[in-house]
Backbone as ProteinMPNN parsed JSONL, in Angstrom:
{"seq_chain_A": "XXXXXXXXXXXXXXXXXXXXXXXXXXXXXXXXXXXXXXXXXXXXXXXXXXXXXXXXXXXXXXXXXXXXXXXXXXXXXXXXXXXXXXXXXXXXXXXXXXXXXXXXXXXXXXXXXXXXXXXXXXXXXXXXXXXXXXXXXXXXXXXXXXXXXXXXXXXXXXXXXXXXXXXXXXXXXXXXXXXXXXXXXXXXXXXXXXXXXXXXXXXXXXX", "coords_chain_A": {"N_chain_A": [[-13.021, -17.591, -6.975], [-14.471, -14.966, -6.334], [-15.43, -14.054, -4.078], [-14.506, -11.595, -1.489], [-12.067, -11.522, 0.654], [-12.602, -10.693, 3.855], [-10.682, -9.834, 6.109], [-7.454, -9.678, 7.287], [-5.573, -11.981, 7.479], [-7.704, -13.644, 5.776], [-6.266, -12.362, 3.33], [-3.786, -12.996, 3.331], [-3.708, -15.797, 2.813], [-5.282, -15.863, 0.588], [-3.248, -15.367, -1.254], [-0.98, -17.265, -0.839], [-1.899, -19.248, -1.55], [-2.47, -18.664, -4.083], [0.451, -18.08, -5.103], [1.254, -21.002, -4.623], [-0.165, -22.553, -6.745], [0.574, -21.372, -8.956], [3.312, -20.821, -11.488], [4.707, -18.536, -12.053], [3.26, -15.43, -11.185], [1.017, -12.648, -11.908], [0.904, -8.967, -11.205], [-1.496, -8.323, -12.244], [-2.834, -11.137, -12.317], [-3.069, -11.076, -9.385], [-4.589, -9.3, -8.346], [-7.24, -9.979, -10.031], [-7.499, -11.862, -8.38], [-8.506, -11.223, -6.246], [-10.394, -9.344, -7.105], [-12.095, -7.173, -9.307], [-13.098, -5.267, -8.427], [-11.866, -4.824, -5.544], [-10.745, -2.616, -3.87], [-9.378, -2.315, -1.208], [-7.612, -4.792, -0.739], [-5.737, -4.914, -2.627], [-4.313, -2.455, -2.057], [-3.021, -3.084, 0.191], [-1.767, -5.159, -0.061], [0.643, -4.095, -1.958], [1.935, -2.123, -0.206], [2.285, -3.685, 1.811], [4.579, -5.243, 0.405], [6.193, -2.869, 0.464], [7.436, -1.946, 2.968], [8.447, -4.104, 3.969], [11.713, -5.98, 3.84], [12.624, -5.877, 0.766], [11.646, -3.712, 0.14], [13.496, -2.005, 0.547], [15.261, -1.888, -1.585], [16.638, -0.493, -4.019], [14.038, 2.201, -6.534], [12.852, 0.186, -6.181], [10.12, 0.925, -4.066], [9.549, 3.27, -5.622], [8.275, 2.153, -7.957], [6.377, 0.545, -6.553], [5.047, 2.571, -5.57], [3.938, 4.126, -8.086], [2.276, 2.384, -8.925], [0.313, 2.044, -7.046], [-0.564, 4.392, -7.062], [-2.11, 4.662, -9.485], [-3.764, 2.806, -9.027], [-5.162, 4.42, -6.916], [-5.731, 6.853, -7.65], [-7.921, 5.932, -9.306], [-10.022, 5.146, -7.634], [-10.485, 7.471, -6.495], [-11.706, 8.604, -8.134], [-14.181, 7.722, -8.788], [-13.796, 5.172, -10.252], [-15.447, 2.041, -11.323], [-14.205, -0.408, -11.472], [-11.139, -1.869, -11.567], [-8.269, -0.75, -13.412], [-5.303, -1.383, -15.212], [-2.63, -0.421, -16.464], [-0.688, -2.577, -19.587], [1.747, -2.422, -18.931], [2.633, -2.622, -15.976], [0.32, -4.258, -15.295], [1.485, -7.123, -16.25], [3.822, -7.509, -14.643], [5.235, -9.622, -12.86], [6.013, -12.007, -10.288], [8.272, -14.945, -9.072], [5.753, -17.841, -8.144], [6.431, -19.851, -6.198], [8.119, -18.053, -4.56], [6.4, -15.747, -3.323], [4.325, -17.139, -2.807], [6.213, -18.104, -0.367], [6.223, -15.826, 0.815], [4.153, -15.009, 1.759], [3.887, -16.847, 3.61], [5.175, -15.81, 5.643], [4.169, -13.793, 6.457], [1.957, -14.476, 7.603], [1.965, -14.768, 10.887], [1.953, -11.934, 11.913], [-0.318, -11.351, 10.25], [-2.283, -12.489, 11.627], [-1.875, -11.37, 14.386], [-2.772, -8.734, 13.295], [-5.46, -9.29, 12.81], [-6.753, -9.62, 14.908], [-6.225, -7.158, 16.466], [-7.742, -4.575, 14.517], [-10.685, -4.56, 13.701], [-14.559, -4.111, 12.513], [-15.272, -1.211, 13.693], [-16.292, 1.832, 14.54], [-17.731, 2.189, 11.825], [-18.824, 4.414, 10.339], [-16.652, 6.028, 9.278], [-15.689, 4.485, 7.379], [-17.086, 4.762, 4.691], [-18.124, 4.813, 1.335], [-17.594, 7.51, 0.443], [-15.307, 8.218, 2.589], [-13.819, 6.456, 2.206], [-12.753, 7.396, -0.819], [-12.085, 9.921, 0.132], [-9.641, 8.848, 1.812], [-8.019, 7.749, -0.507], [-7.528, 9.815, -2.088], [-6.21, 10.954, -0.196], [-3.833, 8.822, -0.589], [-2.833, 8.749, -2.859], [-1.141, 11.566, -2.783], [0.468, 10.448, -1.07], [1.866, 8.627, -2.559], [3.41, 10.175, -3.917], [4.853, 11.302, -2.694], [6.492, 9.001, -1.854], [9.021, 8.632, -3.957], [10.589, 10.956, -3.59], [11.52, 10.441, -0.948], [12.659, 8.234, -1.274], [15.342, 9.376, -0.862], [15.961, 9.477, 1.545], [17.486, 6.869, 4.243], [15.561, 4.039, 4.55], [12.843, 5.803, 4.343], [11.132, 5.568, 3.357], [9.544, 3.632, 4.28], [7.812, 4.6, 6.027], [5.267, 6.21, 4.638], [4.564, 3.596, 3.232], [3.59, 1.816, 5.628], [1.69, 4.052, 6.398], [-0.323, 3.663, 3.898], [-0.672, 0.911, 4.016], [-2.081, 1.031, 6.572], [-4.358, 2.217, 5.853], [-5.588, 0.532, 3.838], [-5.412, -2.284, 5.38], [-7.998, -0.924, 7.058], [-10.019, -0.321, 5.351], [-10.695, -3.092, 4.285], [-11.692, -4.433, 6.884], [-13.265, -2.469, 7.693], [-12.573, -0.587, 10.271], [-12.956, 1.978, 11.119], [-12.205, 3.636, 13.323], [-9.484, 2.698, 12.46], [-9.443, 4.051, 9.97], [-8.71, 6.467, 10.439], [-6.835, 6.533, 12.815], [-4.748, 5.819, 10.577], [-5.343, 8.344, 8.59], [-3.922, 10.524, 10.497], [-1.342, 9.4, 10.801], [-0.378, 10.102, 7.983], [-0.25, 12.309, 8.236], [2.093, 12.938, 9.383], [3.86, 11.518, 7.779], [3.994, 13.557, 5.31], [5.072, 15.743, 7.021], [7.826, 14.526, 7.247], [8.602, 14.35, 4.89], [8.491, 17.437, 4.286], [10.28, 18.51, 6.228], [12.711, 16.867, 6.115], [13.42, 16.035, 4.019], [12.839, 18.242, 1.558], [12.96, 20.992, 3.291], [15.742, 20.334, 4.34], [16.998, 19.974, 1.976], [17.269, 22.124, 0.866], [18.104, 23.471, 2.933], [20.735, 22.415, 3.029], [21.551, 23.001, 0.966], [21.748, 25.843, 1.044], [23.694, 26.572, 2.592], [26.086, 26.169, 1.19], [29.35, 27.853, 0.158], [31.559, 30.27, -0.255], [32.722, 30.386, 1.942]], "CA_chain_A": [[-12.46, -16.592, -6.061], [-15.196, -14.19, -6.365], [-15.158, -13.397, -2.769], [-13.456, -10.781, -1.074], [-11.56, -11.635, 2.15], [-12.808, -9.973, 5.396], [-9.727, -9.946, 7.097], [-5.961, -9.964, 6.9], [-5.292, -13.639, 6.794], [-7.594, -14.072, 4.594], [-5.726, -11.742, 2.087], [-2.354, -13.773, 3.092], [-4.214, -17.468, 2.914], [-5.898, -15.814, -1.028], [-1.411, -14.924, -2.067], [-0.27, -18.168, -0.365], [-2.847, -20.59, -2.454], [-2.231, -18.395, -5.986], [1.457, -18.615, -6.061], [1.139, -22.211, -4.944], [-0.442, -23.265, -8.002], [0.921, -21.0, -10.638], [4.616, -20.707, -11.539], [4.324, -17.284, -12.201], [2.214, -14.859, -10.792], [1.624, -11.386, -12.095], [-0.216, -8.479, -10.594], [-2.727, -8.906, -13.399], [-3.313, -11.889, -11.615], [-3.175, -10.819, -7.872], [-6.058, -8.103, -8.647], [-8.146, -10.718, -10.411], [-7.482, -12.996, -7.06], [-8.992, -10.441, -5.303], [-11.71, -8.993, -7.669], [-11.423, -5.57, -9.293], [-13.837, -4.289, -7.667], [-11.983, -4.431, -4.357], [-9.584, -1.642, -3.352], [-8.818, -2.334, 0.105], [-6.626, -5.508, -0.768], [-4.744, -3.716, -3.823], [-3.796, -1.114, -1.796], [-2.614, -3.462, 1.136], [-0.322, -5.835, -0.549], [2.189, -3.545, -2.476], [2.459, -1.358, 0.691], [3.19, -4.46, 3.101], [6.16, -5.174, 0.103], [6.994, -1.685, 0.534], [7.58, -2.336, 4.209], [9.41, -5.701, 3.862], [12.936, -5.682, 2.986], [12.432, -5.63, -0.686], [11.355, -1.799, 0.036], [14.786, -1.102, 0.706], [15.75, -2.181, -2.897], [16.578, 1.348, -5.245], [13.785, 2.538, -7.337], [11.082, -0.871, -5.592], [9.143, 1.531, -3.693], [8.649, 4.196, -6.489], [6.888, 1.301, -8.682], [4.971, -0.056, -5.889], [4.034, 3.75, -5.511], [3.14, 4.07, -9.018], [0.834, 1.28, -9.105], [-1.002, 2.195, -6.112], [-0.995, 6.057, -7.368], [-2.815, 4.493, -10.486], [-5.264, 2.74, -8.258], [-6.027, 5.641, -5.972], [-6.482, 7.44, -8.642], [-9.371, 5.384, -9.864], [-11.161, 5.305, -6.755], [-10.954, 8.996, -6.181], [-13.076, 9.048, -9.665], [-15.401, 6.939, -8.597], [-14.017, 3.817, -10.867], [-16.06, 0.36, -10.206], [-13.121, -1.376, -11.729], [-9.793, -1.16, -11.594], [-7.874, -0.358, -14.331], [-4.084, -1.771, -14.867], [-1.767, -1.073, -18.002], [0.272, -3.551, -19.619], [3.505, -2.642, -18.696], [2.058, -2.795, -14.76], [-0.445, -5.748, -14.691], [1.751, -7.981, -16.793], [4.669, -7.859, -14.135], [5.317, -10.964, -12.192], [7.365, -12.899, -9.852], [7.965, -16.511, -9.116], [4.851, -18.228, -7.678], [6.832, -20.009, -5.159], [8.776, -16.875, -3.63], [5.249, -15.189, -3.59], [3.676, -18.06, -1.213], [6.758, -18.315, 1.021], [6.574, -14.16, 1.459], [2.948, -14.875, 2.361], [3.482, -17.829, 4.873], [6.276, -15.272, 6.425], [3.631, -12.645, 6.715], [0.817, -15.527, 8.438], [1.955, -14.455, 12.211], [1.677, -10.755, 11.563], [-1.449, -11.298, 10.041], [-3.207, -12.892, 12.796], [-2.009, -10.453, 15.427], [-3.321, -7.739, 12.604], [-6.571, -9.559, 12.735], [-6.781, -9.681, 16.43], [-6.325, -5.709, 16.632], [-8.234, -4.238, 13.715], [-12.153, -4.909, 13.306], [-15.56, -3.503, 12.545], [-15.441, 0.261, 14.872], [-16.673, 3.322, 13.744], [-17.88, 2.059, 10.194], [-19.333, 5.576, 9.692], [-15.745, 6.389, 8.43], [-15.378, 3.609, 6.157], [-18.3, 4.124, 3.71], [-17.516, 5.136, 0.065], [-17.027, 9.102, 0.632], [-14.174, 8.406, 3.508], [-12.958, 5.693, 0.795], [-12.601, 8.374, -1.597], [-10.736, 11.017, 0.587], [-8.088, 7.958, 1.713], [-7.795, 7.179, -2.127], [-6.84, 11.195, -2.685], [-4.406, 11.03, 0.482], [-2.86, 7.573, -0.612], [-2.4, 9.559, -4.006], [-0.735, 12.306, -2.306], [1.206, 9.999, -0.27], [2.602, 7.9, -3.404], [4.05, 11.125, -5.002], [6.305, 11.773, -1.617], [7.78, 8.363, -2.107], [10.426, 9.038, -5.106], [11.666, 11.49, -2.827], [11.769, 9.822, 0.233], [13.736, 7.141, -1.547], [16.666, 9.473, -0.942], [16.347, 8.999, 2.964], [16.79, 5.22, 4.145], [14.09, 3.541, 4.626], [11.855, 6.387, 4.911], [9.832, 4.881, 2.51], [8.547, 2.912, 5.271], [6.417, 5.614, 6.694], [3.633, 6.345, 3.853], [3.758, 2.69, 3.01], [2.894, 1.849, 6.413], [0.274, 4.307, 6.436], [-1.521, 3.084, 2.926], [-1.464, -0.685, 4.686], [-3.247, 0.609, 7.574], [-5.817, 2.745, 4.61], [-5.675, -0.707, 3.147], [-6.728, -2.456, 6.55], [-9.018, -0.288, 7.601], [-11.343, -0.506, 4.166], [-10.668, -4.468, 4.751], [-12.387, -4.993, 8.095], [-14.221, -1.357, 7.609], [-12.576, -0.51, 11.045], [-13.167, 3.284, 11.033], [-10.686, 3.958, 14.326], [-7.827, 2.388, 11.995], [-8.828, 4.923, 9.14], [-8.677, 7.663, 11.528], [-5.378, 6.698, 12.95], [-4.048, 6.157, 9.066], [-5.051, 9.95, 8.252], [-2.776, 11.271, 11.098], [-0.397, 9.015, 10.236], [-0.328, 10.894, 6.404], [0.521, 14.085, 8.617], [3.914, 12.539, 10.042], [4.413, 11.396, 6.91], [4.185, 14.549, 5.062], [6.107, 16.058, 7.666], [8.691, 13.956, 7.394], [8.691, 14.715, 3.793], [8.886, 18.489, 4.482], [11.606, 18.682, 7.109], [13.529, 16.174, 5.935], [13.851, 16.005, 1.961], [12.315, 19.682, 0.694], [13.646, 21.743, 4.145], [16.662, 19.605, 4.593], [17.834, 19.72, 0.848], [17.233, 23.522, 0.582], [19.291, 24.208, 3.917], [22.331, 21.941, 2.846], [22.178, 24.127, -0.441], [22.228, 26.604, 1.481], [24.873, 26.123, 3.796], [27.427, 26.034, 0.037], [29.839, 29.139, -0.618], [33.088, 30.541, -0.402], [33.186, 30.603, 3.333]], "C_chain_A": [[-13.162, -15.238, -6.192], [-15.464, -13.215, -5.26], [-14.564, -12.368, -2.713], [-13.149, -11.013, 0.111], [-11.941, -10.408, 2.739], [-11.849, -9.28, 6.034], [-8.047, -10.079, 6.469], [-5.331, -11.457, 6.546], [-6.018, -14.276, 5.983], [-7.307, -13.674, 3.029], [-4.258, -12.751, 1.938], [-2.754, -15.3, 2.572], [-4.514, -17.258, 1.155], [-4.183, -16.309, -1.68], [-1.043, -16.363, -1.399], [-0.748, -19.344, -1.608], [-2.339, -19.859, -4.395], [-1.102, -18.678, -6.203], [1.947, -20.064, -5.669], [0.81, -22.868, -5.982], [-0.185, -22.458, -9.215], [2.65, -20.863, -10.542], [5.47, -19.449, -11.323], [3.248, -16.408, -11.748], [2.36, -12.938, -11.103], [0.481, -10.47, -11.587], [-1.398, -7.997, -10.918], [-3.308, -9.998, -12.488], [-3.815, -11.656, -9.715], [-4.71, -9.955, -7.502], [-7.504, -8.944, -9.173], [-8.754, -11.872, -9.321], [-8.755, -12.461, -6.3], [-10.43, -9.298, -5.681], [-11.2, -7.429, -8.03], [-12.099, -4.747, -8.727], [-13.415, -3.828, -5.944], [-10.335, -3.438, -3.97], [-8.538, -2.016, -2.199], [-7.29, -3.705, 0.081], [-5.641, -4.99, -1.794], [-4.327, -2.577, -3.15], [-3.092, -2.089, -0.711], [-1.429, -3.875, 0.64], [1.038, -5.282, -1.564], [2.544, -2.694, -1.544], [2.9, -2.473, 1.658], [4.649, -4.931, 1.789], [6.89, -3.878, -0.062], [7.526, -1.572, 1.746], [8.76, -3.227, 4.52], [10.925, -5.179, 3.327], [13.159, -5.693, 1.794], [12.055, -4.239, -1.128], [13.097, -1.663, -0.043], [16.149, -1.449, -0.741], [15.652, -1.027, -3.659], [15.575, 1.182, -5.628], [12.38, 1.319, -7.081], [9.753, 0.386, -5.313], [8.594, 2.947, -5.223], [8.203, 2.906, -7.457], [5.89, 1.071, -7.859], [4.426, 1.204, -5.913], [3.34, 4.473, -6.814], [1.887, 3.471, -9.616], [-0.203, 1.342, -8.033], [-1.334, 3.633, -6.258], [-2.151, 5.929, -8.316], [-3.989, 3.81, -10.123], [-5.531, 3.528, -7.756], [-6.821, 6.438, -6.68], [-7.877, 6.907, -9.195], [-10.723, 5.329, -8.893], [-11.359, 6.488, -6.23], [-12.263, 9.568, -7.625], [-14.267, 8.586, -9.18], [-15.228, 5.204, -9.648], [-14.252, 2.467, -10.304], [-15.31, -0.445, -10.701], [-12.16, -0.943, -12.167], [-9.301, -1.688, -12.924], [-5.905, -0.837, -14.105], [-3.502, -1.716, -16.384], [-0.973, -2.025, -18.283], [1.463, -4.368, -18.59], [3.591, -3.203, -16.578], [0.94, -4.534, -14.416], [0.914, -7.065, -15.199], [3.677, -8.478, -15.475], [4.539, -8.479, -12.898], [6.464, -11.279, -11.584], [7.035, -14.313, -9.524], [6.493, -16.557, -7.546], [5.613, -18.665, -6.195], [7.163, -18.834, -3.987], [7.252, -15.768, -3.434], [4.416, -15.851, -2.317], [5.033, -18.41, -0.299], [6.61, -16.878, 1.797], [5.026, -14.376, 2.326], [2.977, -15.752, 3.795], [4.263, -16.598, 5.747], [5.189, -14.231, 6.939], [2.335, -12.937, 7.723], [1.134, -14.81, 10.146], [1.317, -12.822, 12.254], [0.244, -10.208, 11.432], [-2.767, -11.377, 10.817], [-2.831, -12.135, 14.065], [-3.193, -9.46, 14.469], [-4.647, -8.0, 13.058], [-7.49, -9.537, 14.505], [-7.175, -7.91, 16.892], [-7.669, -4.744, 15.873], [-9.337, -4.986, 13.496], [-12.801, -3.636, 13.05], [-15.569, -2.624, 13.526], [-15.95, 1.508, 13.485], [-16.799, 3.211, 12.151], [-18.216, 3.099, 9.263], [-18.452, 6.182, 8.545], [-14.877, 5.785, 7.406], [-16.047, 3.397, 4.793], [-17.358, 5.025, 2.431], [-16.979, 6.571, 0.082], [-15.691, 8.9, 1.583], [-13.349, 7.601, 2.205], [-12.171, 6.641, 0.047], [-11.807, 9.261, -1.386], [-9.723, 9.854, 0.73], [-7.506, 7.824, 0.401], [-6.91, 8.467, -2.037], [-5.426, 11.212, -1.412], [-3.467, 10.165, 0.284], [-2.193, 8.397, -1.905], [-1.354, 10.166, -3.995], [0.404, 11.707, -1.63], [2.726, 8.556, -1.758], [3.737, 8.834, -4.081], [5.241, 11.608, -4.099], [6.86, 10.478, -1.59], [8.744, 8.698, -2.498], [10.933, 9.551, -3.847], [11.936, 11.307, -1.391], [12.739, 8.933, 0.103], [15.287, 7.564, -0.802], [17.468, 9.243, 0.912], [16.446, 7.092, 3.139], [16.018, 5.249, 5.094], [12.852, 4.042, 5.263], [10.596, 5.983, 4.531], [8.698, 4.195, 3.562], [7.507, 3.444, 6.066], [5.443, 5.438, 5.971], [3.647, 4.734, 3.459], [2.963, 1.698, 4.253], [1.6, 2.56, 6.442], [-0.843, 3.614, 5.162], [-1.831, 2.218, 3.452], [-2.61, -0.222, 5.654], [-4.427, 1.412, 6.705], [-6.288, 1.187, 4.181], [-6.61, -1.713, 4.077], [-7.917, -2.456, 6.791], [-10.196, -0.505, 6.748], [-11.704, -2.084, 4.206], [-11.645, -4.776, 5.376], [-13.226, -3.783, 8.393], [-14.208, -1.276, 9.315], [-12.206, 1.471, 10.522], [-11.955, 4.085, 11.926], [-9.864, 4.118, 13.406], [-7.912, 3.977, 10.911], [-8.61, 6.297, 9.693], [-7.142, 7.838, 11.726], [-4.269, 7.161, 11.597], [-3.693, 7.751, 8.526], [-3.949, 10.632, 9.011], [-1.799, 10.789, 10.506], [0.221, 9.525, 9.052], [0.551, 11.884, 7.081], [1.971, 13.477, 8.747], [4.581, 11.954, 9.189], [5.218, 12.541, 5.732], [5.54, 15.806, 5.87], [7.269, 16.064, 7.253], [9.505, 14.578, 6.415], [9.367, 16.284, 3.448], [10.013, 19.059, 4.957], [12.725, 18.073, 6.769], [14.489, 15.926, 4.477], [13.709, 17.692, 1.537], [13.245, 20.679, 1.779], [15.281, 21.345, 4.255], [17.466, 19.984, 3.422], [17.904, 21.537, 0.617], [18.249, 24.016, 1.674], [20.813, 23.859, 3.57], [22.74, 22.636, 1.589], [22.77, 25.102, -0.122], [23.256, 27.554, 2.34], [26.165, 26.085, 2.798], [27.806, 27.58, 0.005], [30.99, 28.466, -0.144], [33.74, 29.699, 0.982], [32.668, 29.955, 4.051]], "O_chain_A": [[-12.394, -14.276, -6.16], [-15.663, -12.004, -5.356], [-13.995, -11.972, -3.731], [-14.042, -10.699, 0.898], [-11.693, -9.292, 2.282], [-12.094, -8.174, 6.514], [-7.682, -10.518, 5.378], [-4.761, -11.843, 5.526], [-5.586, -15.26, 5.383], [-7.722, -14.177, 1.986], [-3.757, -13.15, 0.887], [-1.922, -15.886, 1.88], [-4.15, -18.146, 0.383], [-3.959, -17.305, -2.367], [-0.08, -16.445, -2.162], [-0.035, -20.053, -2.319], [-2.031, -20.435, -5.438], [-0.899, -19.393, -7.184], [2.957, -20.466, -6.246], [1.486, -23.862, -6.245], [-0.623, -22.763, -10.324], [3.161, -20.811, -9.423], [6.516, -19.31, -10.689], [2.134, -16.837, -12.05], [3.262, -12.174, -10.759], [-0.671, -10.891, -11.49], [-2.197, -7.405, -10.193], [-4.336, -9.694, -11.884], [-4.79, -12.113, -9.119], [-5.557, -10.083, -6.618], [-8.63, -8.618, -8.796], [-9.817, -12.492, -9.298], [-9.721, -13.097, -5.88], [-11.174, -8.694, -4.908], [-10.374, -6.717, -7.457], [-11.772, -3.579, -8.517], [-14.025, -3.037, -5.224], [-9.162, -3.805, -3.893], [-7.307, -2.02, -2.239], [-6.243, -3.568, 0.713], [-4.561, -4.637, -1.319], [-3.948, -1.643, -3.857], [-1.954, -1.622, -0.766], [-0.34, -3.313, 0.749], [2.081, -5.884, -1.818], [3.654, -2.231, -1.809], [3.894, -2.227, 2.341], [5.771, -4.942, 2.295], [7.988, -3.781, -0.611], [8.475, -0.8, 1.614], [9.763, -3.003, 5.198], [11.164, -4.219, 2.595], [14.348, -5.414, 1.64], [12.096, -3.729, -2.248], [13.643, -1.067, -0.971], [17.369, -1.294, -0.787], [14.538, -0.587, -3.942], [15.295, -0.003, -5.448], [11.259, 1.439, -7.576], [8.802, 0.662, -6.044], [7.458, 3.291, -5.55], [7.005, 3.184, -7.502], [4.712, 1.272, -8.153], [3.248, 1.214, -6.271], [2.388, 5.243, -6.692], [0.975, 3.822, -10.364], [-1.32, 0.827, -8.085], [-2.297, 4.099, -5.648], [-3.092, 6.719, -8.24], [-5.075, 4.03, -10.66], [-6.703, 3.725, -8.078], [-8.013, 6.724, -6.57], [-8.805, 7.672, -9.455], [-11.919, 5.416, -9.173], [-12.339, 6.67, -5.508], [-13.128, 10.415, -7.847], [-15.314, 9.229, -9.253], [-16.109, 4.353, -9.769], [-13.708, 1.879, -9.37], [-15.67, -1.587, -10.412], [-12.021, 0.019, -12.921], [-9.701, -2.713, -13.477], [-5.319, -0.64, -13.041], [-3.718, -2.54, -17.272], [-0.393, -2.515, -17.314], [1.838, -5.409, -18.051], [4.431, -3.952, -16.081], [0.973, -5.449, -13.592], [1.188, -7.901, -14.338], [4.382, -9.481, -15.589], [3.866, -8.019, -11.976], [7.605, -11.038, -11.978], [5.922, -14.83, -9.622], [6.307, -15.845, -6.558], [5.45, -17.975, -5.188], [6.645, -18.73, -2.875], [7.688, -14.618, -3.494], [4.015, -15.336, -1.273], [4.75, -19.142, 0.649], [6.796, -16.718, 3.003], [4.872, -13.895, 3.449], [2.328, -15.485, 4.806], [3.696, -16.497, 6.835], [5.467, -13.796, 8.057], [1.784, -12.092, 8.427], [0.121, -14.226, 10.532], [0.166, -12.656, 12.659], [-0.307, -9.261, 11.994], [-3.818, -10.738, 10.761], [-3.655, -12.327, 14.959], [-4.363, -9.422, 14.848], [-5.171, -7.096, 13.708], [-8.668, -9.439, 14.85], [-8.182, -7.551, 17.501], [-8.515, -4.245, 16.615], [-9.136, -6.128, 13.084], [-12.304, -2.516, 13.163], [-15.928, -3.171, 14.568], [-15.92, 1.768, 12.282], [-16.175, 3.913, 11.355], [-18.107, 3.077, 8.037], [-18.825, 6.636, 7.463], [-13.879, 6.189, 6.809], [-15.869, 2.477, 3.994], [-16.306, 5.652, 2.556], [-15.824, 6.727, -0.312], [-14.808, 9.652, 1.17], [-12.493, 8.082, 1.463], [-10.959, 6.709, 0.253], [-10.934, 9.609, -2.181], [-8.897, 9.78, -0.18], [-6.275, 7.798, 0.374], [-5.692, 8.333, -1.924], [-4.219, 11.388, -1.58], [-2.343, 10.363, 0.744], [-0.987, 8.642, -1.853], [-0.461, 9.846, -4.779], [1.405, 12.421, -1.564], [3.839, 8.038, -1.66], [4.736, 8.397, -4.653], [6.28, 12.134, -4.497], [8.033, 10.591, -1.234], [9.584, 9.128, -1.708], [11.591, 8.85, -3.078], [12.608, 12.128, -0.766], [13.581, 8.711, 0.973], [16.125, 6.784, -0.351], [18.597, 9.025, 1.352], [15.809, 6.256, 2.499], [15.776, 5.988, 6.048], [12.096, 3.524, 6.084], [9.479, 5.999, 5.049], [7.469, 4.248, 3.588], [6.573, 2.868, 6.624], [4.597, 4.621, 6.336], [2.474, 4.393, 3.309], [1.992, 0.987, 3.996], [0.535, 1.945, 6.499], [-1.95, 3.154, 5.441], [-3.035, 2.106, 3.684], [-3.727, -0.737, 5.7], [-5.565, 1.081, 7.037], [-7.472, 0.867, 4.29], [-7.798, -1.996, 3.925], [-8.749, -3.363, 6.811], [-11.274, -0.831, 7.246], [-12.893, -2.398, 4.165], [-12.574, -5.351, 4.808], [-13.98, -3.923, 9.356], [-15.206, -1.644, 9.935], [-11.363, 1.92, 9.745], [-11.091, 4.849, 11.495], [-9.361, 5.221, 13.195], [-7.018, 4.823, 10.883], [-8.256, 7.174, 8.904], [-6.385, 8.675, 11.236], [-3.473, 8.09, 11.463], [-2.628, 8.279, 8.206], [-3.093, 11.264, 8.392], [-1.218, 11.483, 9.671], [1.447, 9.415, 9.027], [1.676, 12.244, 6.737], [2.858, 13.789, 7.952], [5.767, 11.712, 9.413], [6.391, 12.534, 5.36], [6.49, 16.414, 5.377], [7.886, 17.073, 6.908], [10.585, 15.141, 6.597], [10.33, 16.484, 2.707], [10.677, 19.91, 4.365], [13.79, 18.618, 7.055], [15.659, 15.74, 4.143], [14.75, 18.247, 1.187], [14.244, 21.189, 1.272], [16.042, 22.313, 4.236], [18.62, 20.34, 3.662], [18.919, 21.966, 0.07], [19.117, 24.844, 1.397], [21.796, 24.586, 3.708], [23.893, 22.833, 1.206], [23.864, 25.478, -0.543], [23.433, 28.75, 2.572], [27.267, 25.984, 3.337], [26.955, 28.46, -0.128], [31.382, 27.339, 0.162], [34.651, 28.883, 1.122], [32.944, 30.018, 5.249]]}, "name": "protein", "num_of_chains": 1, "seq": "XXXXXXXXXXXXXXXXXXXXXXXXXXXXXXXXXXXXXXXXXXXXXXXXXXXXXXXXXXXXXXXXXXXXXXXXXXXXXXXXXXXXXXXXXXXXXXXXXXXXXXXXXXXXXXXXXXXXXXXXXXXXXXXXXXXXXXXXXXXXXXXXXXXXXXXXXXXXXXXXXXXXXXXXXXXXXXXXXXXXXXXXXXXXXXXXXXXXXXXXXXXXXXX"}
């Protein structure tokens, strides 16, 4: 499995075949599926389960956003292999429930693949890489506090998938769209959690 999938189905077809044949699967393993050298799928698949109804589980999305803060981080350095501590690679779920989430994700995939190609590759080469890495960064650290809206979460992990995408099929458009997308995330973030929580403070007295 040296490869790196092209395309979206063949990131779901890599997760369908691994937790078919292992019992267990941990994201030690998922990263090794997929090579460490490749970003674009490590950044995809804990933002489409940040998406999924398993986002809307307490305290899910700030791990998945820890573990993709700790990759971004590496490719904003310039690291040619990713890096995973213990307590992070070594956590696993069942193999089975792993390849049914993937067959569930097979339709999805193949529209995805249908939409998203090779455009504007100019903005896919290692320097654009590099800024997405620092905004996915940026975008992991407004989870936590997004948690406290529901399922706002679903904004920035939408946008990392389509960062994730976009480095995938090195469709330049998508990382284009993705960056705005950051803004309305941020936003969201601003008006909603930081503006929001400061006015309802403010809004407490006597009277």
């Amino acid at each position: 499995m040296a490869d790196t999938p092209k395309n979206v189905c063949g990131i779901i077809d890599r997760l369908t075949e691994i937790g078919d044949k292992n019992d267990k699967v941990s994201i030690g393993d998922i990263v090794g599926a997929f090579g460490s050298r490749s970003y674009g799928p490590v950044f995809l698949v804990p933002a489409l389960i940040g998406v999924s109804p398993v986002g809307g589980i307490p305290g899910v999305p700030t791990f998945l956003a820890a573990t993709l803060l700790l990759i971004a981080v590496q490719l904003v350095f310039g690291k040619d292999h990713l890096w995973l501590p213990g307590v992070l690679k070594n956590r696993s779920v069942e193999g089975e429930k792993l390849a049914n989430a993937a067959e569930d994700m097979e339709g999805v995939a193949r529209r995805m693949d249908k939409i998203f190609h090779g455009r504007l590759e100019m903005f896919t080469g290692p320097t654009a890489a590099r800024v997405a890495a620092g905004v996915i960064a940026l975008l992991c650290l407004a989870v936590p506090p997004l948690e406290l809206l529901p399922f706002a979460v679903a904004l920035p992990m939408a946008v990392i998938a389509a960062f994730g995408i976009a480095l995938i099929v090195r469709d330049g458009l998508l990382m284009l769209v993705a960056f705005l997308g950051s803004g309305a995330a941020f936003y969201v973030l601003v008006t909603q959690v930081l503006l929001g929580s400061s006015g309802s403070g403010g809004s407490g007295g006597m009277f």
